[in-house]
C-alpha positions as CSV (number, residue, x, y, z in Angstrom):
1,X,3.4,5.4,-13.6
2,X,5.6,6.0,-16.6
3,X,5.1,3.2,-19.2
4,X,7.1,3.7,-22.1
5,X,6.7,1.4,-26.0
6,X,9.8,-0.9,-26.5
7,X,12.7,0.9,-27.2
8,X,11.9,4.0,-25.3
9,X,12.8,4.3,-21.9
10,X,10.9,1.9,-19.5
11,X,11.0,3.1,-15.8
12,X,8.7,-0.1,-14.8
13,X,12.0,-2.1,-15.4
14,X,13.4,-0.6,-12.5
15,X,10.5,-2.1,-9.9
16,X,12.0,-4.7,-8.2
17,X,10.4,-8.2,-9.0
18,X,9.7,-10.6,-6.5
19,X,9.3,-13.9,-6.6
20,X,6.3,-15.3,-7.2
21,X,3.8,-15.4,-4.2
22,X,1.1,-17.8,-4.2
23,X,-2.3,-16.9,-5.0
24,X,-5.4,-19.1,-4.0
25,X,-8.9,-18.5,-4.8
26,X,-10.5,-15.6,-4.0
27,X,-13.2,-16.5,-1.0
28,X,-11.5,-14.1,2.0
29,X,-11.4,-11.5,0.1
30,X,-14.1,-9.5,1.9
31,X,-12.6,-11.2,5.1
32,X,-14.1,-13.4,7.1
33,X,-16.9,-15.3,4.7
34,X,-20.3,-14.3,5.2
35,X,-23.5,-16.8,4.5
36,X,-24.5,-14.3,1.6
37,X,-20.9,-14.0,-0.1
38,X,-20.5,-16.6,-3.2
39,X,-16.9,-18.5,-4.2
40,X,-17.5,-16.5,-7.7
41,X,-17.6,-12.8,-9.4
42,X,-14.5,-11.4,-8.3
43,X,-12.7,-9.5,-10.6
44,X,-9.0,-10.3,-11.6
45,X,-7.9,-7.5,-9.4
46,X,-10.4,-8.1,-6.1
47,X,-8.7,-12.0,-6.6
48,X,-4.8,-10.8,-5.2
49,X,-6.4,-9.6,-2.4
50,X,-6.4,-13.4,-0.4
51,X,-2.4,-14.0,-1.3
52,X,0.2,-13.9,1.4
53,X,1.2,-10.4,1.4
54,X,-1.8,-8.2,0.8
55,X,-3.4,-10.5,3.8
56,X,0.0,-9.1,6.0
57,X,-0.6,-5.6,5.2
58,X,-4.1,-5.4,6.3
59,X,-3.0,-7.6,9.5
60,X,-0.7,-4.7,10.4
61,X,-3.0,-1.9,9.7
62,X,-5.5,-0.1,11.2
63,X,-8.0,-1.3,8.3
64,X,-7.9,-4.7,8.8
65,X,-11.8,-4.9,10.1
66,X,-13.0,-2.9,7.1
67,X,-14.5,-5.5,4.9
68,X,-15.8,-7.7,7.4
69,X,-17.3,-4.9,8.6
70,X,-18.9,-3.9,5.7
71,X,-19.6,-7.4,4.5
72,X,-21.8,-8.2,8.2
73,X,-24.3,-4.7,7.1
74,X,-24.5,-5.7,3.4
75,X,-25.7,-8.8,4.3
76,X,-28.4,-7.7,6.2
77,X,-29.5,-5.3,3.8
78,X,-33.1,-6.3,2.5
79,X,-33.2,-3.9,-0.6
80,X,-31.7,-1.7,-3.1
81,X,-31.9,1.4,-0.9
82,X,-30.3,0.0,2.5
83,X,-27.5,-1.5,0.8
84,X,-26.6,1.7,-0.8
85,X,-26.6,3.3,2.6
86,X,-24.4,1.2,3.8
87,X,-22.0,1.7,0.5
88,X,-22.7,4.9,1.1
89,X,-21.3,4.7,5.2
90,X,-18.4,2.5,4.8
91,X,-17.0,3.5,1.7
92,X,-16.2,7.5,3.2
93,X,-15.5,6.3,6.4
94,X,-13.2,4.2,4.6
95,X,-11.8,7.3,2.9
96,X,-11.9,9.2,6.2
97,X,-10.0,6.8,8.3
98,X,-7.3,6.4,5.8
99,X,-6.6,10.2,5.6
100,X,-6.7,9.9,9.3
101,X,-4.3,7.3,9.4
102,X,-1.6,8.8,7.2
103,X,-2.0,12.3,9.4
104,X,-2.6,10.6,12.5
105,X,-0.9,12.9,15.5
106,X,0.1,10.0,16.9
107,X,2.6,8.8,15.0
108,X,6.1,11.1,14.4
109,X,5.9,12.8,11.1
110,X,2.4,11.1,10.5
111,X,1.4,14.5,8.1
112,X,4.9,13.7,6.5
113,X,4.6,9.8,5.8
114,X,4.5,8.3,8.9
115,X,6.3,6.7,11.2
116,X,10.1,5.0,10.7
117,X,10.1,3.0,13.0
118,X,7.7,1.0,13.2
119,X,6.6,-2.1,10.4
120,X,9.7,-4.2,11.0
121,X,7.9,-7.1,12.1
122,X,5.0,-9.1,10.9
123,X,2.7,-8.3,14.0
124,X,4.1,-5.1,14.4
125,X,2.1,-2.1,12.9
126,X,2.7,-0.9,9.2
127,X,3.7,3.2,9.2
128,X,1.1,5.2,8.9
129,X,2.2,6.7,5.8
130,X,1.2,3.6,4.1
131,X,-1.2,4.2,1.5
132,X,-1.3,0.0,0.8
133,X,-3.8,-0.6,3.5
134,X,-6.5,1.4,1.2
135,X,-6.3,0.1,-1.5
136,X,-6.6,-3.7,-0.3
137,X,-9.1,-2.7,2.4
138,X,-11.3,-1.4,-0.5
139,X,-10.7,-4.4,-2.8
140,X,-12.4,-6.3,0.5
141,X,-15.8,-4.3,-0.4
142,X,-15.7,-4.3,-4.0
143,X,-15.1,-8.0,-3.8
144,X,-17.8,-8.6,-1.6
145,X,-20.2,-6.8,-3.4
146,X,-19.1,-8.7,-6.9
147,X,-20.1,-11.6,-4.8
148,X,-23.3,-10.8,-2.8
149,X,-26.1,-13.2,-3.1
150,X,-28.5,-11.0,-1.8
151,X,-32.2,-12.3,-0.8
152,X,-34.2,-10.2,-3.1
153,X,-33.2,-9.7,-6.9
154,X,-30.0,-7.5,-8.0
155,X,-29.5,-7.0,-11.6
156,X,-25.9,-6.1,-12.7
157,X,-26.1,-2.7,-13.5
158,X,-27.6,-2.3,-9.6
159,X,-24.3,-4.0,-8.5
160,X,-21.9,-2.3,-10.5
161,X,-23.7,1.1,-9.7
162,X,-23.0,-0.2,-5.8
163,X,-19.3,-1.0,-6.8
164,X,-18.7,2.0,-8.5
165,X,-20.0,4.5,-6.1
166,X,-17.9,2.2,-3.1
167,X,-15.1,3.0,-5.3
168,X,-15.8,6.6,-6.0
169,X,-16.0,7.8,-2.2
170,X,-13.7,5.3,-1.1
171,X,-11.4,7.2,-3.2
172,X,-11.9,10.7,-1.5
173,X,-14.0,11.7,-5.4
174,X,-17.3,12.3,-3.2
175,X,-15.0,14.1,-0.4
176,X,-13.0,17.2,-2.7
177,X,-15.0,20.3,-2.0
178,X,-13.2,23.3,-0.6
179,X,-14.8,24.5,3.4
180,X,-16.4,27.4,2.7
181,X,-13.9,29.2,5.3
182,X,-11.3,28.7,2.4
183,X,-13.4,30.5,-0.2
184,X,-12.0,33.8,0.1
185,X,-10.1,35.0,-3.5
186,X,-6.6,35.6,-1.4
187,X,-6.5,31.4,-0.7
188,X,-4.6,29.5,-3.2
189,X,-7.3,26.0,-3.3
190,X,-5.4,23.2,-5.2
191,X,-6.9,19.6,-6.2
192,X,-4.1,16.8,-6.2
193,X,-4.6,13.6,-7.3
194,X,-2.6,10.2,-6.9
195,X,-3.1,6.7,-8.0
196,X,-3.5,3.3,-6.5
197,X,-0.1,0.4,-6.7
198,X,0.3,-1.1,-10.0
199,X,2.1,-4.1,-11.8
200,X,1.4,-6.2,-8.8
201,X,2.1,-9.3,-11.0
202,X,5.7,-8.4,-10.8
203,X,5.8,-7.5,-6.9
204,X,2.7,-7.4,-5.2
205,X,4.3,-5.6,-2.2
206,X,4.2,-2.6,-4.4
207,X,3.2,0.8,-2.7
208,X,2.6,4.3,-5.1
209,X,4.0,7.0,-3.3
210,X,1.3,9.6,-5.3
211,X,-1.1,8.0,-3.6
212,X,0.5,8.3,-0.3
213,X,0.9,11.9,-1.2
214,X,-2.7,12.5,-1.6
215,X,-3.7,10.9,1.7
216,X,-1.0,13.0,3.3
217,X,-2.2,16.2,1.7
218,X,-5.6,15.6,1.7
219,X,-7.2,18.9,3.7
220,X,-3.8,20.5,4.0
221,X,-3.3,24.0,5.0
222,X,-0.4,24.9,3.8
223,X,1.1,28.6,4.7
224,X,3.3,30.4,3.0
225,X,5.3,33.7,2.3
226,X,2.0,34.3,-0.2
227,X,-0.7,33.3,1.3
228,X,-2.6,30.2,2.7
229,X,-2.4,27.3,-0.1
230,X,-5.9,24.8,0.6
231,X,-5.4,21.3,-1.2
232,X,-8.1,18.6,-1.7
233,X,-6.8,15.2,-3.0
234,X,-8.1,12.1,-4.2
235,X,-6.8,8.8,-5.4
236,X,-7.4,7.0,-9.1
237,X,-7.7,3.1,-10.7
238,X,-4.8,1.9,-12.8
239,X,-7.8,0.4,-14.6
240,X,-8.6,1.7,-18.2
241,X,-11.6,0.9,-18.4
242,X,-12.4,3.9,-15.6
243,X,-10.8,6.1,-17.7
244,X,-13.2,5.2,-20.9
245,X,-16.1,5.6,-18.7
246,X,-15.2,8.9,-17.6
247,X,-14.2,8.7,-14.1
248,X,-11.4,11.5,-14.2
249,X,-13.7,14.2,-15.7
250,X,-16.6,13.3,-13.1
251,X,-14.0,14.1,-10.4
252,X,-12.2,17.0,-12.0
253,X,-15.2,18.7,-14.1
254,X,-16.4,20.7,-10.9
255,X,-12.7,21.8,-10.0
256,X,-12.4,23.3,-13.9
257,X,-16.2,24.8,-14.8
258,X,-17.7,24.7,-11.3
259,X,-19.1,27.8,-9.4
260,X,-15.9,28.6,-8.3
261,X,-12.9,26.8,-10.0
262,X,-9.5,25.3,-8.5
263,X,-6.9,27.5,-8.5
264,X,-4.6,24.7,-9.6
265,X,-4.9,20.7,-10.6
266,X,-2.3,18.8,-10.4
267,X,-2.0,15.1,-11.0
268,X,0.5,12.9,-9.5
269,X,1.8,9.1,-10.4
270,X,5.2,7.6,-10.1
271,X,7.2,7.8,-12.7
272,X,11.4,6.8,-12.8
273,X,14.2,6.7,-10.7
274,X,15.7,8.6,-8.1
275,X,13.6,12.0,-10.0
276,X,11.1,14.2,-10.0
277,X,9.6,14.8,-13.5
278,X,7.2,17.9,-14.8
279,X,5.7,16.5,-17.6
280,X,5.5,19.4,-20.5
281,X,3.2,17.8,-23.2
282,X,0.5,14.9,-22.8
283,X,-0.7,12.4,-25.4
284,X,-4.1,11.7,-26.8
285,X,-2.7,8.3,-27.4
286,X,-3.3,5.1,-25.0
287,X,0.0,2.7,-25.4
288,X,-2.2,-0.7,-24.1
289,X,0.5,-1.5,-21.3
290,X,-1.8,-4.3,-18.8
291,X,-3.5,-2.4,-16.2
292,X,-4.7,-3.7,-12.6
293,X,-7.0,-6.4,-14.6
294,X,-4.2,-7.4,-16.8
295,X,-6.4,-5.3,-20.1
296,X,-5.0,-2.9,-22.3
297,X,-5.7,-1.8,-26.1
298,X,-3.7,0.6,-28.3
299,X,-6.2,3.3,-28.9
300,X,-6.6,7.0,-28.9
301,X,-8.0,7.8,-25.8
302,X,-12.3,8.2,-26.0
303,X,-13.3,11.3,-24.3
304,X,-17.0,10.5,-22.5
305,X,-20.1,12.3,-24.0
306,X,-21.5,15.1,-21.9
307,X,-18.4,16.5,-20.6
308,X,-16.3,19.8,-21.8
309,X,-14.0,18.7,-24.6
310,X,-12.3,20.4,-27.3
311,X,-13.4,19.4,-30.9
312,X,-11.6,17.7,-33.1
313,X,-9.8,16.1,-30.2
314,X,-6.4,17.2,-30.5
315,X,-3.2,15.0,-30.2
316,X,-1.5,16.9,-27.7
317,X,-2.9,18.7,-25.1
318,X,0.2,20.7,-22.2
319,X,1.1,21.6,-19.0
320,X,0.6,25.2,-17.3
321,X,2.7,24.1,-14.4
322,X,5.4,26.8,-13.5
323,X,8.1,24.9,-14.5
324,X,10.9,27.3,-13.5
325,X,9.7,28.3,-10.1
326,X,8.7,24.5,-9.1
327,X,12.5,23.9,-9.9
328,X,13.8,27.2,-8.3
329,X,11.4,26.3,-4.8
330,X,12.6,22.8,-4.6
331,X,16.4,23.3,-4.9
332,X,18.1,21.3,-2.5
333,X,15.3,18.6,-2.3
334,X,16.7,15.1,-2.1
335,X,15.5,14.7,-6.0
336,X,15.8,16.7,-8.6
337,X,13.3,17.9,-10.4
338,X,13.2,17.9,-14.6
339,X,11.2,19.9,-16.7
340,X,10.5,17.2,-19.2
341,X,9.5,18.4,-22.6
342,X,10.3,15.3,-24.7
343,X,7.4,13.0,-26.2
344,X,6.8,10.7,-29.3
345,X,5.5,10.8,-32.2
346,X,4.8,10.2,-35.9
347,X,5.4,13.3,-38.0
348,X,3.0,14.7,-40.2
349,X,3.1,12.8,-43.2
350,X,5.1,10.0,-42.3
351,X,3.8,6.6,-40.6
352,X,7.0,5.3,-38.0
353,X,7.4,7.3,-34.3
354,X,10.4,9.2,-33.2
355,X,11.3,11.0,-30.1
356,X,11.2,14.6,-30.4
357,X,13.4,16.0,-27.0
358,X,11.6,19.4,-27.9
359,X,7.8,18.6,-27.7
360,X,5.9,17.7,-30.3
361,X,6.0,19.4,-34.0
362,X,2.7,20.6,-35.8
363,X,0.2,17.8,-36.8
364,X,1.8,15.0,-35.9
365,X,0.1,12.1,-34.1
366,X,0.8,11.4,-30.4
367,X,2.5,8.1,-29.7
368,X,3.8,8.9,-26.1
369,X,3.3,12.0,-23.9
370,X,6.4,13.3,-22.0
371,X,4.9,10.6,-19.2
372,X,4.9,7.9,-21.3
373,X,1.8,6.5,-23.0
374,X,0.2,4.4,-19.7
375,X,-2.5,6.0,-17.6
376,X,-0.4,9.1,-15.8
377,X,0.2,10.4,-19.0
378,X,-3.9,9.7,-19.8
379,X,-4.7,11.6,-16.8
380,X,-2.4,14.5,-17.2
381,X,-4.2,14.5,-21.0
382,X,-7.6,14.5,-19.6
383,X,-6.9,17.1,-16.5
384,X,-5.3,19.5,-18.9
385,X,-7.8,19.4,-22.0
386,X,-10.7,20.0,-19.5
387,X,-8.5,23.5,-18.5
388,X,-8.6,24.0,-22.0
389,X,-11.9,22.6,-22.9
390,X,-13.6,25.2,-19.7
391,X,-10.9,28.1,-21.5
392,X,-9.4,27.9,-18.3
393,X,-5.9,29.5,-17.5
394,X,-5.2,28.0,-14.3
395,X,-2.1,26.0,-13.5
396,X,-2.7,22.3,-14.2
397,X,0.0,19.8,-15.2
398,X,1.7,16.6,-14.0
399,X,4.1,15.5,-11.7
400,X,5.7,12.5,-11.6
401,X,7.5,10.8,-8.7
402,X,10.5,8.7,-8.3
403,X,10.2,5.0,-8.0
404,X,9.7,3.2,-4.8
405,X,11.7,0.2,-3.6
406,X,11.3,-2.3,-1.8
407,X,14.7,-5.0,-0.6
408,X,14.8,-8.2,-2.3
409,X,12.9,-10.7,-0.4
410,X,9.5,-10.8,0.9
411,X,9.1,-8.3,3.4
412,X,6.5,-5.7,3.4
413,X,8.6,-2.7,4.6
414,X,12.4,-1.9,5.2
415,X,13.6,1.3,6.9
416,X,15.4,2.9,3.0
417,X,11.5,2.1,1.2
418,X,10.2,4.4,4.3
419,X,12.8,7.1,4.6
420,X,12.4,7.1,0.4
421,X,8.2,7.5,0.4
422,X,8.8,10.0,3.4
423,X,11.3,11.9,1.4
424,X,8.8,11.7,-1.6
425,X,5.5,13.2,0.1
426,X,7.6,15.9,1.4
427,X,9.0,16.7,-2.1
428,X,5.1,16.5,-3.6
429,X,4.1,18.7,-0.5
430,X,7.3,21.5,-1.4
431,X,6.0,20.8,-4.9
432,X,2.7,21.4,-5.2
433,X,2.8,24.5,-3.0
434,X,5.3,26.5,-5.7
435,X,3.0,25.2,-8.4
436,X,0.0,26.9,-6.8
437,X,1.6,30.5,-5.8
438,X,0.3,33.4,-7.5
C-alpha cells in the first residue's frame, strides 16, 4: 500500500486499470432486500458492493449467503441489545469462516493460498486463498446496517457503535489472543496484520495479498529449528478516518503493554513490484492519497487520547525488524527482499522535501516514511511508536508485498494472479517466521 507524493516513486501506477465497470445504486448491497432495509445511508464504499464484479466474487464464494443472512436476524431484532447479538454472531462467524476458508483442508495448498485450479469460470468456485470474498461479504452487513429502518428508535451513534463493532470482529480485532497452551516463555507469539483491497476506482477486481496473508496465518503454528513460532492476525480499513479514531492502537495496545506482550508485531500491506520491502523508518506524516471513501487530508497524523504515546510526537518513529536475518532466511524466495532505509523529508531549517536514501537526518520533518506516506506507512508509524511509547524492545516493523495483477480484461482470476498471491503468502509466512526468532 505504498503511496508515494508526485515525483517520488508511485508503485499504485503499476495496478492495472480496468475499464470502467458500471455501478448502479446501492439497494443489494446486503443481498437480497429486506422489508426493513432503506434505498439510502450507504457509505461511498458499502455503494461498489452491487457492481458487476464484486456481485461475481461473492457468487463464487463460500460467503455469498452472509449478508442476507445477517440482514433476515437484524430485521427481526426488536431492540438495541438483540441486534447487537446478532452483530455480535455474524460478524466472528464471518471472521471464522473466512480463516476457515483460506486454510480449508480441502482444497490443495489451502494453508498456502488456495487452490490453482479452480476460479476459471464464472460459476466455478473462486480459490480459497481469496481474501476478496471478506471484504465484500462484510461490506453486505455494514451496508445493511447504514440502512436499517428498525421499528423502535436508533440514534446514530447506536448504529455506528453496531457498524463499528461488525467491523471490528469481522476483522479478526476481537479474535487475537494467544491459547493459553502457547503461553509458555520458550514460544515465539507473533501478531500480523494485513489490510483490505484498495483503489477500487481504478480496478475494482483488486485483491491485497497482506490480507490474504493474515487469513492464511491466522492461528499458525509454525515450527522451527528454534522453537514453536504462534501468529495471531487480523485485517485493517484503507479508510483514514479509522486510523484518527484509533482503531490500530485498540487492536495492538494489548499485544505491546498487555499482561503478557507479543513477542513480535508486524504489519503487512502491498507495496511495489515484483519485491519484498522492510521498511526502516516510518513517518508521522499523512500524504492525503483518497482512501476506500475517496477522503484524504495532508496532515500529521493525530495520535487518539488515552492510549501510550510518546510526547512531543516525534516525526520518525523505526523498525526493529531483523533486517539481515529476514534477508539471509529468505534467500532463494521468488522475491527479493530490500532493506529499505530511504524516506522524505524537509531538513531542519529549510521548507522544500528531499529524499534522503539513508533515513532521515536530525529534526527534520517527515514527508514520506520508507513506505510512502499512505496508510501502510501510518500503520507501521503507529505499531512501532506504541513499542516505543510501552519502552518495548520487541521486534515490530513493516513489511511490504509485491503488487498483485490481474490480466487485462474483466476476469476475476487468471492462473499467473494465483500462482503470484500463493508465492506471496508463502514469502510473508518464510518472512515473518525469521522476524520472530530469538
Amino acid at each position: 500500500m505504498r503511496i508515494q507524493p508526485t515525483g517520488l516513486r508511485l508503485a499504485a501506477a503499476a495496478i492495472v486499470v480496468a475499464p470502467a465497470l458500471g455501478l448502479s445504486a446501492p439497494a443489494q448491497a446486503a443481498g437480497p432486500t429486506a422489508d426493513c432495509l432503506g434505498e439510502e445511508g450507504a457509505t461511498v464504499e458499502e455503494a461498489r458492493l452491487d457492481g458487476e464484479v464484486p456481485q461475481e466474487i461473492l457468487r463464487r464464494s463460500q460467503l455469498a449467503d452472509t449478508a442476507a443472512e445477517f440482514t433476515r436476524e437484524l430485521c427481526a431484532a426488536t431492540d438495541l441489545d438483540e441486534a447487537r447479538t446478532v452483530v455480535e454472531r455474524h460478524a466472528d462467524a464471518l471472521w471464522r469462516s473466512a480463516v476457515e476458508r483460506v486454510q480449508s483442508p480441502d482444497e490443495p495448498d489451502g494453508a498456502n493460498g488456495g487452490n490453482r485450479d479452480r476460479g476459471g469460470k464464472d460459476g466455478e468456485q473462486l480459490s480459497a486463498g481469496d481474501d476478496r470474498p471478506l471484504y465484500w461479504a462484510r461490506l453486505g452487513m455494514t451496508s445493511a446496517l447504514n440502512r436499517w429502518q428498525p421499528d423502535f428508535s436508533l440514534d446514530a451513534a447506536d448504529r455506528a457503535g453496531l457498524v463499528a463493532e461488525t467491523d471490528r470482529r469481522s476483522r479478526g480485532q476481537a479474535d487475537a489472543d494467544f491459547p493459553e497452551e502457547y503461553g509458555s516463555s520458550d514460544v515465539k507469539r507473533v501478531v500480523v496484520t494485513g489490510f483490505d483491497p484498495f483503489q477500487l476506482d481504478n480496478d475494482v477486481r483488486q485483491a491485497n495479498p497482506s490480507g490474504a496473508a493474515a487469513l492464511a496465518l491466522d492461528g499458525a503454528v509454525i515450527e522451527t529449528a528454534d522453537g514453536v513460532v504462534v501468529v495471531e492476525a487480523m485485517l485493517f480499513p484503507v479508510r483514514w478516518r479509522d486510523f484518527t479514531d484509533g482503531t490500530v492502537e485498540r487492536a495492538l495496545v494489548p499485544h505491546h503493554a498487555g499482561e503478557r506482550p507479543a513477542d513480535a508485531v508486524i504489519t503487512v500491506s502491498q507495496g511495489r513490484d515484483g519485491q519484498f520491502d522492510l521498511e526502516q523508518h516510518n513517518g508521522a506524516w499523512r500524504g492525503g492519497f483518497d482512501d476506500n471513501e475517496n477522503e484524504g487530508t495532508e496532515e500529521i497524523a493525530p495520535i487518539p487520547d488515552g492510549v501510550p504515546t510518546v510526547t512531543p510526537q516525534p516525526q520518525w518513529s523505526d523498525s526493529t525488524l531483523d533486517a539481515e536475518a529476514v534477508i539471509d532466511a529468505t534467500d532463494g524466495s521468488p522475491f527479493p527482499v530490500i532493506h529499505n532505509t530511504g524516506v522524505t523529508e524537509i531538513p531542519e531549517g529549510e521548507t522544500e522535501p528531499v529524499f534522503r536514501p539513508d533515513g532521515p537526518t536530525p529534526g527534520s520533518e517527515a514527508r514520506a516514511g520508507g513506505g510512502g506516506d499512505y496508510l501502510s506507512n501510518e500503520i507501521a508509524y503507529r505499531n512501532t511508536l506504541l513499542r516505543d511509547a510501552t519502552e518495548g524492545d520487541i521486534p515490530a516493523g513493516h513489511v511490504h508485498t509485491p503488487i498483485l495483477h490481474l490480466a487485462t480484461g474483466d476476469a476475476v482470476t487468471d492462473p499467473q494472479f494465483e500462482a503470484d498471491r500463493t508465492a506471496v503468502v508463502d514469502q510473508v509466512r518464510a518472512i515473518v517466521t525469521a522476524a520472530a526468532r530469538p
